[in-house]
C-alpha positions as a Python dict, from the first residue, in 0.01 Angstrom:
ca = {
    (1, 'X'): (0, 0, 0),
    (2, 'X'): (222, 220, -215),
    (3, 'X'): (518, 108, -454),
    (4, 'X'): (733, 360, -338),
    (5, 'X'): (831, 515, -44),
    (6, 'X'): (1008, 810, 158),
    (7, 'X'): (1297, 692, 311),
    (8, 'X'): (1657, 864, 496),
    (9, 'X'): (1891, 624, 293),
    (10, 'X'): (2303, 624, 374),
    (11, 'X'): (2473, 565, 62),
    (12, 'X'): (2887, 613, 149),
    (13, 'X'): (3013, 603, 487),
    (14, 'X'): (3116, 997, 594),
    (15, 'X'): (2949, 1281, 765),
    (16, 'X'): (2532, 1293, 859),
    (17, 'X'): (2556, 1592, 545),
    (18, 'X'): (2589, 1289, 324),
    (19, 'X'): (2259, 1098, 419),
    (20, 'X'): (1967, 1191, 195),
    (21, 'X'): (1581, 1171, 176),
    (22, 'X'): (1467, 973, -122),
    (23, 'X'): (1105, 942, -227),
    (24, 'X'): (1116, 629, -481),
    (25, 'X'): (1288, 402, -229),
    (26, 'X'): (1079, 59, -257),
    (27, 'X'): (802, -28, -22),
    (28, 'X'): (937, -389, 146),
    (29, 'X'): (735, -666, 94),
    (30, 'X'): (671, -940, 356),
    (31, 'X'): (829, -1290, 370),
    (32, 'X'): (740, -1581, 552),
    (33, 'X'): (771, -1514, 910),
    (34, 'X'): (744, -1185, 842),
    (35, 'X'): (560, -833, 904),
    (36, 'X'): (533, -494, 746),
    (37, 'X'): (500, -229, 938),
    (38, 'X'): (384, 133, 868),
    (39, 'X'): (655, 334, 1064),
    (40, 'X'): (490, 539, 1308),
    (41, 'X'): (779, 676, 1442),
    (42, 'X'): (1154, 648, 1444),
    (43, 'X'): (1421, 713, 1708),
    (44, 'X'): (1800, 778, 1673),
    (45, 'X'): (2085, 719, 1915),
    (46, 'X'): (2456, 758, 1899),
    (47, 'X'): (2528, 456, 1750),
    (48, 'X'): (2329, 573, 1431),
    (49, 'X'): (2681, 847, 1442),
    (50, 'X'): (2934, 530, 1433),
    (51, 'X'): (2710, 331, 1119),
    (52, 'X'): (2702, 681, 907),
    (53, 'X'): (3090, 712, 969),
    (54, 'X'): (3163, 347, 988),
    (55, 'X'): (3338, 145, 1231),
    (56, 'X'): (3659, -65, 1205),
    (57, 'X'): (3527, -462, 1140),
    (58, 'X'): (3165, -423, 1053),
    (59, 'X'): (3101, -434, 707),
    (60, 'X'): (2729, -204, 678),
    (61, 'X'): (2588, -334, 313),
    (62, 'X'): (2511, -17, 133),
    (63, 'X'): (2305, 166, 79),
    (64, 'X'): (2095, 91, 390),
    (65, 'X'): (1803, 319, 604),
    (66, 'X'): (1914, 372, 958),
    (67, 'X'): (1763, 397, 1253),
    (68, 'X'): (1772, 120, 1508),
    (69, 'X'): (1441, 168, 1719),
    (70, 'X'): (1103, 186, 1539),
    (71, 'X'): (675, 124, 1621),
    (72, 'X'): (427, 143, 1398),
    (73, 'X'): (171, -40, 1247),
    (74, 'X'): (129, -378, 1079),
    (75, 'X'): (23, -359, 732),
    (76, 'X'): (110, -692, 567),
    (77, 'X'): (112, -1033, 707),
    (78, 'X'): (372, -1273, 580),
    (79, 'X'): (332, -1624, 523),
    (80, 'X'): (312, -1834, 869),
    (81, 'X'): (208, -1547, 1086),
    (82, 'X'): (-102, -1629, 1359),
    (83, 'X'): (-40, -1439, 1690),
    (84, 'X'): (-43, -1128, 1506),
    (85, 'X'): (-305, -916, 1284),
    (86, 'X'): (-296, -611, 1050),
    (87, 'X'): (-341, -318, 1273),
    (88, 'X'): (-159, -423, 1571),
    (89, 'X'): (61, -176, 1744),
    (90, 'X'): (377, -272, 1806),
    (91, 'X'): (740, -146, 1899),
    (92, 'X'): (1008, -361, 1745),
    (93, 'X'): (1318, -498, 1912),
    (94, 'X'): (1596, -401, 1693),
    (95, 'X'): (1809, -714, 1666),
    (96, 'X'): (1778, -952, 1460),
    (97, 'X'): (1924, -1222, 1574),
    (98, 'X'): (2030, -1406, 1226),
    (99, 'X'): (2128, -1099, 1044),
    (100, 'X'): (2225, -830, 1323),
    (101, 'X'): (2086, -466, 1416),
    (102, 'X'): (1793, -314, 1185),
    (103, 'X'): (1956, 69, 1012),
    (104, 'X'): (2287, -227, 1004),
    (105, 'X'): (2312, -491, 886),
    (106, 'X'): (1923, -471, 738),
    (107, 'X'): (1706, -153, 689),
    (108, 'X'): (1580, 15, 978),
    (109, 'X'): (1308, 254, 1094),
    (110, 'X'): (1402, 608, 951),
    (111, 'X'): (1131, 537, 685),
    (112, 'X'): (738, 536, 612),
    (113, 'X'): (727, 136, 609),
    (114, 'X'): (998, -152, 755),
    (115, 'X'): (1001, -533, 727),
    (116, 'X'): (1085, -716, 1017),
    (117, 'X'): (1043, -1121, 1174),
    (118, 'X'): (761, -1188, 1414),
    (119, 'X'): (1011, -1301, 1651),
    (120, 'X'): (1124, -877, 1690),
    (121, 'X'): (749, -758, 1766),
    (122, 'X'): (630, -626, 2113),
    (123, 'X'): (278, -574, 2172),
    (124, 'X'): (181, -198, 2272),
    (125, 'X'): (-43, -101, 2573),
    (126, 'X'): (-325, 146, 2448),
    (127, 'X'): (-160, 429, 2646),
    (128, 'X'): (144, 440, 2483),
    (129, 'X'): (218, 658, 2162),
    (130, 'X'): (453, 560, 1899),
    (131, 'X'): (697, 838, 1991),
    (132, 'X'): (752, 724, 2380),
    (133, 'X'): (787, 364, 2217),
    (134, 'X'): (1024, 445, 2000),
    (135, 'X'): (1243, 671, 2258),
    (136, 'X'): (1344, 272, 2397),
    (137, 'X'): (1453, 17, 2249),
    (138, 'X'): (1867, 118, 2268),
    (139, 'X'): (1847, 390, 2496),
    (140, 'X'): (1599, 284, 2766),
    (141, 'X'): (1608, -68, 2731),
    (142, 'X'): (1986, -87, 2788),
    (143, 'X'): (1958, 114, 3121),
    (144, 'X'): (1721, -104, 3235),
    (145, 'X'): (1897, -404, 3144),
    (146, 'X'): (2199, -288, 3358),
    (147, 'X'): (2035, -108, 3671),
    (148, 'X'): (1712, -328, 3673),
    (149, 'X'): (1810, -691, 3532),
    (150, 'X'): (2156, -726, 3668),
    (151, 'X'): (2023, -558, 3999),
    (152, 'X'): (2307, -274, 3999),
    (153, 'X'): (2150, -24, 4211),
    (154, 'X'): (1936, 3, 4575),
    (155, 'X'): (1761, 255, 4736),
    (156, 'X'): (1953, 507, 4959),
    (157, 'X'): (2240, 458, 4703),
    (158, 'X'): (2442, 741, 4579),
    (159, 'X'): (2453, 710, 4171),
    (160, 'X'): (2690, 945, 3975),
    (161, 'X'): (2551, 962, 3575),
    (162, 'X'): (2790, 1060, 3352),
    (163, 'X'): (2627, 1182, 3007),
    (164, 'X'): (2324, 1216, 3191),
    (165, 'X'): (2110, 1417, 2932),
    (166, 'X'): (2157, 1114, 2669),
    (167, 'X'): (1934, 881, 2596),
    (168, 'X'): (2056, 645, 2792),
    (169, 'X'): (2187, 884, 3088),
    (170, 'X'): (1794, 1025, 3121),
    (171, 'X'): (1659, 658, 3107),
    (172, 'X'): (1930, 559, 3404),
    (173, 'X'): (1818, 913, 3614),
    (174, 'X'): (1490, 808, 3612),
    (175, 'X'): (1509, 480, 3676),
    (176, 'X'): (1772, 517, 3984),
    (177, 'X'): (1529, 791, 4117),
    (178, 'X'): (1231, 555, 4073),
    (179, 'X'): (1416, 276, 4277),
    (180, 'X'): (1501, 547, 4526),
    (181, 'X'): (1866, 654, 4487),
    (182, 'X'): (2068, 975, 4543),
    (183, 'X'): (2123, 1076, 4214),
    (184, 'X'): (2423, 1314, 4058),
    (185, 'X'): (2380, 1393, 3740),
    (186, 'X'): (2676, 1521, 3521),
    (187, 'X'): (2581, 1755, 3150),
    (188, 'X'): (2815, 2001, 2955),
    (189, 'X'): (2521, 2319, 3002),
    (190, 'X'): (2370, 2494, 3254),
    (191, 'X'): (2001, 2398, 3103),
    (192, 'X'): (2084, 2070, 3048),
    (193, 'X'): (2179, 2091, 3412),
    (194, 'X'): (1814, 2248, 3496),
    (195, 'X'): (1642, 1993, 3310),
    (196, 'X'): (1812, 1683, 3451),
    (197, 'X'): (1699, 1862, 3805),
    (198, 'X'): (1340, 1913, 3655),
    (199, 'X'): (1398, 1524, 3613),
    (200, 'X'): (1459, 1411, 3927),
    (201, 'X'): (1822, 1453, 3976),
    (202, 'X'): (1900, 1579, 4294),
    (203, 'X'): (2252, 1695, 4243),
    (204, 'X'): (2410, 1807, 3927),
    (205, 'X'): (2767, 1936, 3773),
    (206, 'X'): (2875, 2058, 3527),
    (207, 'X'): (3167, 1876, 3354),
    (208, 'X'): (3270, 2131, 3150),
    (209, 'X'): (3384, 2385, 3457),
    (210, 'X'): (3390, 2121, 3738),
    (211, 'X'): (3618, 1833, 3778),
    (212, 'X'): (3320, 1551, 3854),
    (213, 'X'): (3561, 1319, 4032),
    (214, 'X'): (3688, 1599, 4313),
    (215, 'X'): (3352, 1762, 4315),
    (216, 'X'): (3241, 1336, 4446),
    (217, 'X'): (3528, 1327, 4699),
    (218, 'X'): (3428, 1698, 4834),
    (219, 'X'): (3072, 1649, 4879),
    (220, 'X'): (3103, 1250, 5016),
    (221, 'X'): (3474, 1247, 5159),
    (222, 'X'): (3742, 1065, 5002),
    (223, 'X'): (3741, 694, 4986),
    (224, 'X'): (3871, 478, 5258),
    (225, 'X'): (4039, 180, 5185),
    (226, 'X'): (4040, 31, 5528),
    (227, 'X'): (3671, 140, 5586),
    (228, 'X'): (3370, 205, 5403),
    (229, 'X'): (3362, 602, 5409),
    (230, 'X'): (3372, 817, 5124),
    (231, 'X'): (3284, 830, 4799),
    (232, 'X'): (2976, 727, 4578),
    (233, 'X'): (2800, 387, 4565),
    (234, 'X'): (2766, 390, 4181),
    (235, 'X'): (2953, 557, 3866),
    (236, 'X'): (2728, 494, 3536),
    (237, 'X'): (3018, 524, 3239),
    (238, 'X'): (2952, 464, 2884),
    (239, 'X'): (3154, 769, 2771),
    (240, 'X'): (3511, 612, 2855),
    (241, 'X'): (3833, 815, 2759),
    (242, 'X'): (3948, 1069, 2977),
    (243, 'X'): (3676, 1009, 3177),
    (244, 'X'): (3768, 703, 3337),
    (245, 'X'): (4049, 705, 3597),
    (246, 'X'): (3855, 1006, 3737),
    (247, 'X'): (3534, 724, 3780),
    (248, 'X'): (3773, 522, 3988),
    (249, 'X'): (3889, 799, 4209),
    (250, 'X'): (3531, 856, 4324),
    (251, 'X'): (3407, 481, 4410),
    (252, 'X'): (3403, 377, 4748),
    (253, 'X'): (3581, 91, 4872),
    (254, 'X'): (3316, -207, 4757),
    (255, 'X'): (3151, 9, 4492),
    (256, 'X'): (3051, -82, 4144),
    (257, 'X'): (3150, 141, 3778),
    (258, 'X'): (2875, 37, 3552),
    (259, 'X'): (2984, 29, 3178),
    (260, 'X'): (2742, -7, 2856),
    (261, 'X'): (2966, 206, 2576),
    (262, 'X'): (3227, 429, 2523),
    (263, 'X'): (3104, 745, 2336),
    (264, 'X'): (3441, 903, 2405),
    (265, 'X'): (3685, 656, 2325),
    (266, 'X'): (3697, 246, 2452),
    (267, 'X'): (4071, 227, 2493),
    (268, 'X'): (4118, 475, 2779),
    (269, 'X'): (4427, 513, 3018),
    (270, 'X'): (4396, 296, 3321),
    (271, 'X'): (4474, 251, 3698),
    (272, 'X'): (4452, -86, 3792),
    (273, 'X'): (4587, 34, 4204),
    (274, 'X'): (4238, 190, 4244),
    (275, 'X'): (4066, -186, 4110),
    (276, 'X'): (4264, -376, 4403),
    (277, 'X'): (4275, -149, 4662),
    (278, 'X'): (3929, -2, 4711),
    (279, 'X'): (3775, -378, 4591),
    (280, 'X'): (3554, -195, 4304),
    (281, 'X'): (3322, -433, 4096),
    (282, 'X'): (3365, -327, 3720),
    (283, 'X'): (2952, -473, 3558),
    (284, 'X'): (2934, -475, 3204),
    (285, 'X'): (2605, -480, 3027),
    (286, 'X'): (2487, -522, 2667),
    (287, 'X'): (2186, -467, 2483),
    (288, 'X'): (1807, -552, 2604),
    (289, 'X'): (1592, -777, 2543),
    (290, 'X'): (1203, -802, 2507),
    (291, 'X'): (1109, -826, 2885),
    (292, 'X'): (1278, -488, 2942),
    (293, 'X'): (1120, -309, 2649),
    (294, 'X'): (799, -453, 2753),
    (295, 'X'): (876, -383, 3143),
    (296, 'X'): (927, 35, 3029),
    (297, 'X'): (610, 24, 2834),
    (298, 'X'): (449, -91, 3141),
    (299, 'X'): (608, 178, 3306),
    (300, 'X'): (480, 439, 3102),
    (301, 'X'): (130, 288, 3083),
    (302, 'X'): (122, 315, 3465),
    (303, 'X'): (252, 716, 3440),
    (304, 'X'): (576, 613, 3625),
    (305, 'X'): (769, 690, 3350),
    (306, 'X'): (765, 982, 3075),
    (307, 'X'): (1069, 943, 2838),
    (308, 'X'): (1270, 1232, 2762),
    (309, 'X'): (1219, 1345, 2379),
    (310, 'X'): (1417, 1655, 2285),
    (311, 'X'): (1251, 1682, 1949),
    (312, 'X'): (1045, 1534, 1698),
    (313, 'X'): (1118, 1596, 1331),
    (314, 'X'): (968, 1500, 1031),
    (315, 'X'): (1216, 1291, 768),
    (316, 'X'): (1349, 1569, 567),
    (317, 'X'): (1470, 1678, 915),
    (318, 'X'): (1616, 1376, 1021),
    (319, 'X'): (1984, 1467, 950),
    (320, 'X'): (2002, 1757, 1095),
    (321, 'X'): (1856, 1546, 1439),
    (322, 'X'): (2115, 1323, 1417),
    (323, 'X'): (2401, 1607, 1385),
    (324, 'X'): (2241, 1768, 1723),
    (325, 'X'): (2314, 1396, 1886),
    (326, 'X'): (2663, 1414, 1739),
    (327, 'X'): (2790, 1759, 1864),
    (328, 'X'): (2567, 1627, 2204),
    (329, 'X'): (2303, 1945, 2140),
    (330, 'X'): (2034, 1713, 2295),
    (331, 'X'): (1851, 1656, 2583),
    (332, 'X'): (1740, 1301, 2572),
    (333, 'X'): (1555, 1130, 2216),
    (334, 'X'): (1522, 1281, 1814),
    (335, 'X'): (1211, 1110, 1737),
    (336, 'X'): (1155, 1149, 1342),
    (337, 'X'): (790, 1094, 1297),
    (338, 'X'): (793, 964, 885),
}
């Protein structure tokens, strides 16, 4: 194994311009209870945006290499390890749990080798390449977490996506269509909008020109609050902002508003009336663990699920993937392949 490696380190908090490719970064070296694995690809998601700019209360040690979701190969055994041998494929939950998120609180994936605990590793089926692996750790995983695990979602249900042709909006189309819902699925472009259909979706709007929340009410009726009639089953909403009192609008009386972020802003105006009165359920969910990660692999072993990669880039690239995620130029994963 090398001394040296290539690596996309973040030096100052500021704009993705600022991260840079170095080539003499050092190659980590495994501790007890640990693994090194030979990246064989990398993905990024929006939260990679908030760690290069920096986020009120967490303190990021720099310099650090980001990227949150990784699989590769292991290279080096550490001291104590037995379940596992060099050469294993694996994908590799991101969190740590003693010292946080991996391209955090620790180095992460967007580099040609990572060190991470045993406890983090997930076998990989034969079938399944290191770029669908690494498309789902934060995306993928945390839609299934909240439709699957916390059983969110039946079939014949009608499911409005918002950010649908993100990471985690693609992961929640195709898993709603899979379980059989009606799904509307909301993007700012007309071929984001034929893609999502290409997808599965079986409605979809554009935000930019149409109002989501009226468009719900005109196609379903408006919601009853002394009956069931009108409205949509589901709203999926990690964007938040000005996006929320129009979610409530559009719920039916008994529905559920499904929140896992808030891209555009967590302190949005709100309209507690709508809460009380049409008796909406308001399910949080956070992260993933191992048995969804391992659950989607599954999936795409079996061919019942193909996850959405917009690009895949090679390292020197990386930056300019991550400023496509930021000014939302993507259609599902950047996949930097190191």
């Amino acid at each position: 194994m090398p001394a040296t490696m290539k690596a996309l380190l973040l030096k100052q908090h500021g704009d993705v311009s600022d991260l840079s490719v170095v080539n003499d970064y050092p190659v980590p070296i495994a501790g007890p209870g640990q693994v090194v694995i030979k990246v064989g690809a990398s993905s990024f998601n929006y939260h990679d945006v908030f760690t290069v700019k920096g986020m009120p209360g967490i303190k990021v040690p720099l310099p650090v290499i980001i990227g949150l979701d990784m699989a590769g190969e292991i290279t080096e055994l550490g001291e104590g390890i037995t379940d596992w041998k060099i050469g294993d494929r694996v994908l590799v939950n991101p969190l740590n749990p003693a010292k946080g998120l991996m391209g955090e609180m620790m180095d992460g994936g967007m580099a040609q080798y990572c060190v991470v605990t045993v406890g983090q590793l997930i076998r990989m089926p034969p079938d399944v390449s290191f770029v669908d692996a690494a498309s789902l750790p934060v995306a993928y995983g945390t839609a299934h977490r909240m439709l699957v695990t916390h059983n969110t979602i039946k079939a014949g249900d009608k499911v409005l996506i918002l950010g649908a042709s993100g990471g985690v909006g693609t992961g929640c189309v195709m898993l709603a269509k899979e379980m059989g819902c009606e799904v509307i699925a909301c993007a700012g472009s007309e071929d984001k909008m034929t893609r999502l259909k290409e997808l599965g979706a079986d409605h979809v709007v554009n935000y930019r020109e149409t109002d989501f929340s009226k468009w719900a009410v005109e196609k379903y009726g408006k919601p009853q609050r002394r009956t069931y009639e009108g409205g949509v089953d589901v709203v999926i909403n990690f964007t938040g902002g000005d996006t929320w009192v129009p979610s409530l609008r559009c719920v039916k009386r008994g529905g559920t508003i499904l929140v896992c972020g808030a891209t555009a802003g967590h302190d949005p105006k709100e309209d507690l009336r709508y809460i009380w009165s049409f008796e909406l359920k308001i399910i949080g969910s956070n992260s993933f663990y191992h048995e969804n990660l391992a659950a989607l692999m599954d999936m795409i072993q079996d061919g019942r699920l193909k996850p959405v990669v917009d690009k895949v880039l090679p390292l020197e690239e990386a930056a300019e993937g991550l400023r496509m995620i930021r000014d939302r130029e993507v259609m599902g994963k950047i996949v930097v392949t190191p």
